[in-house]
N, C-alpha and C positions, 0 to 999 in steps of 0.2 A: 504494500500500500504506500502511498504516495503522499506526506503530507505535509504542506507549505506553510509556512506559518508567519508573520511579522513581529510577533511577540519579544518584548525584552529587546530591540532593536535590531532584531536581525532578518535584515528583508528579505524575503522570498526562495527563503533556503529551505529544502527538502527533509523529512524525519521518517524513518521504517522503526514502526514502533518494535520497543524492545529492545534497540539498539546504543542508546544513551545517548546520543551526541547527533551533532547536527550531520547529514551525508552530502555530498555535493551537491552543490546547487540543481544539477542537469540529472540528478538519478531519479531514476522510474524505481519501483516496484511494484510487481504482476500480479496482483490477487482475483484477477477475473475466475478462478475456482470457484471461489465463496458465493460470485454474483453472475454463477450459472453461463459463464463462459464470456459474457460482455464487460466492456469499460462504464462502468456508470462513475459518473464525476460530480459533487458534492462544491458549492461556492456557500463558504460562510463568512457574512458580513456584516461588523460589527461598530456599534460607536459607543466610547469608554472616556470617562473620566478618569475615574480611580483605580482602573486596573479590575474591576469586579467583571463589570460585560466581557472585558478581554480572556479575563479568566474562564469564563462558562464558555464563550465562543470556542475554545481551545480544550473544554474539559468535551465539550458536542463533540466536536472533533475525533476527541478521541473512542467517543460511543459511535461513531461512521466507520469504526475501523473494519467493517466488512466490505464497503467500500472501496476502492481499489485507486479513487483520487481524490482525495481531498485540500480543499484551499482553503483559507482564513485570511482575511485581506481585513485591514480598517476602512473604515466608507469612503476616507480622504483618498484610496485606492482602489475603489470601486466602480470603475469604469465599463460598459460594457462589452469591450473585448475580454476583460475578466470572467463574464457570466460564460462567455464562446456558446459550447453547446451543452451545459450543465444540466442534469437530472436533477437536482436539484437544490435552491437556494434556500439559505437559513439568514435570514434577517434579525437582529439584535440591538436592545438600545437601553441607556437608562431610563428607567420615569421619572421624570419631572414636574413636579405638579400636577400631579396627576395625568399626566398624557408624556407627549415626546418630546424633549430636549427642543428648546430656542436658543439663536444666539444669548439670551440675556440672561437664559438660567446654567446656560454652561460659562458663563462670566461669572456667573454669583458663582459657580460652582470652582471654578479656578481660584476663586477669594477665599472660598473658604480654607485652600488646600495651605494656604498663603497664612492663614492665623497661628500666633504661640502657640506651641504647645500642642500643634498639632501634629499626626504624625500621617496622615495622607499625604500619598506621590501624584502628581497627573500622569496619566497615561499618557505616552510617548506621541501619540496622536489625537491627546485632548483636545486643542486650539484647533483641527480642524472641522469640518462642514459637519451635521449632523444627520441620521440617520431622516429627518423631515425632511432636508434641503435633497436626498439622494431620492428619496419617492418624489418629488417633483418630474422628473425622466426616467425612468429605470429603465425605461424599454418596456417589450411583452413580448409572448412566444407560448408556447406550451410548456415553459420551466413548471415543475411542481416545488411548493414553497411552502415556511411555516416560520414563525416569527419568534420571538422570547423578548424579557426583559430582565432588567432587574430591579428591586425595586423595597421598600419595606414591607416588612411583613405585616399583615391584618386584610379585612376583607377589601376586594377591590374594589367595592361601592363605593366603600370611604377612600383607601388610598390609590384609586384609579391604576391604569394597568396602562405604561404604553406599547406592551405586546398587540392587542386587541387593536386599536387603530394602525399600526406595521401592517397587520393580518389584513384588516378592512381595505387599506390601501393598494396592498398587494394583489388582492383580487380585485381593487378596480382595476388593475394597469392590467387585466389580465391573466396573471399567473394563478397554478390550481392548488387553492391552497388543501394542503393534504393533513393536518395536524389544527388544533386547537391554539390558541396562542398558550404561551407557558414563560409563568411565571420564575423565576429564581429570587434567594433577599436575602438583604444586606441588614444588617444590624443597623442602630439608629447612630452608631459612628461610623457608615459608611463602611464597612468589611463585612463578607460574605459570613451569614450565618453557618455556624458546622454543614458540613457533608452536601452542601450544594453542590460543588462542583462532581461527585459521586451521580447526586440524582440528576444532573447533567447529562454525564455519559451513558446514564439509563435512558434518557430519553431521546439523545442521538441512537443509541442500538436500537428503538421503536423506530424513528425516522426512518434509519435505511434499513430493517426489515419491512417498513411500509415499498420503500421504493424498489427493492429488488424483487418483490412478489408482485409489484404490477406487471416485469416484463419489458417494459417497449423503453427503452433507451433514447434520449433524444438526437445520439448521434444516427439511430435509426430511422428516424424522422428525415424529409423534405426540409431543407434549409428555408425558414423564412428571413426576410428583411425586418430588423424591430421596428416596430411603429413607434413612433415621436407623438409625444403626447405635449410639446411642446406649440404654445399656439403659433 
């Protein structure tokens, strides 16, 4: 399996789980066994303040690992020559106010990182675009998709979900969303409550036993042009 990662500053280099260390940039590994003889390819992409979203996008990851290509890209790198011809996409982001990150709360959100006594990092790719400004264009195609967040724990009536509007979005542009949205949380100073990152990788192993029992690959598919949702 194949998997890319930007974590920790290191762009776009390759990891074959189990092996500890990073493998060159250019290496493949073949796990079309697992997914009944085809390449099915995995784009997750994520927008992180604190390093928490980056975490679970990376813990998903590694619950994809029947999957046989997996990418993790930050939104500020989400381009859609990235998506190519993906089976499918995982969209992630913090909640903010109950919905999704603005510029104004990922500014409050950098301030905060910035007080005494405090001991939060920004994520390496914090100061970039948010996961709202990238649903503006995404494209569309027959990518299958499902979103997450992360966010405080309690009900999400009260503390809103911005997985849920990701999901909403997502199927308007198009793509079929195959999952529920899904929550992840953070403790009220901002770090992941225990064993998230665990029940993470449980619910990437859901994700790609949903997509490798559907079968039809999108590199099987007729190549379309994405439509620009852009007026």
């Amino acid at each position: 399996m194949t998997f890319a990662s930007t974590r920790r500053g290191v762009s776009a280099q390759s990891w074959s789980w189990g092996a500890g260390r990073p493998k060159d940039k250019e290496a493949r590994y073949d796990n079309s066994e697992s997914t009944g003889g085809v390449s099915v390819r995995a784009v997750i992409i994520y927008e992180s303040m604190f390093g928490n979203t980056h975490a679970i996008a990376d813990a998903i990851a590694k619950g994809l690992e029947p999957l046989d290509n997996v990418v993790v890209v930050p939104i500020g790198e989400a381009g859609r020559e990235r998506l190519g011809d993906a089976d499918l996409l995982v969209v992630g982001g913090p909640t903010h106010f109950r919905g999704m990150s603005r510029p104004r709360t990922r500014k409050w959100a950098a301030g905060t990182a910035q007080k005494p006594k405090n001991d939060l990092v920004l994520d390496r790719d914090a100061q970039g675009p948010g996961v709202r400004d990238w649903l503006r264009s995404p494209g569309s195609g027959h990518t299958k998709a499902a979103a997450f967040d992360t966010r405080f724990k309690g009900p999400a009536v009260l503390r809103g979900r911005a997985s849920k509007v990701i999901s909403r979005n997502l199927r308007r542009h198009g793509f079929e969303v195959v999952a529920k949205p899904e929550s992840f949380f953070v403790t009220l100073q901002n770090h992941l409550e225990p064993d998230e990152e665990a029940r993470a990788r449980e619910w990437g192993k859901r994700l790609a036993a949903g997509v490798v029992s559907n079968g039809v690959t999108n590199a099987e598919r007729p190549r379309q042009r994405p439509k620009s949702t852009e007026p």
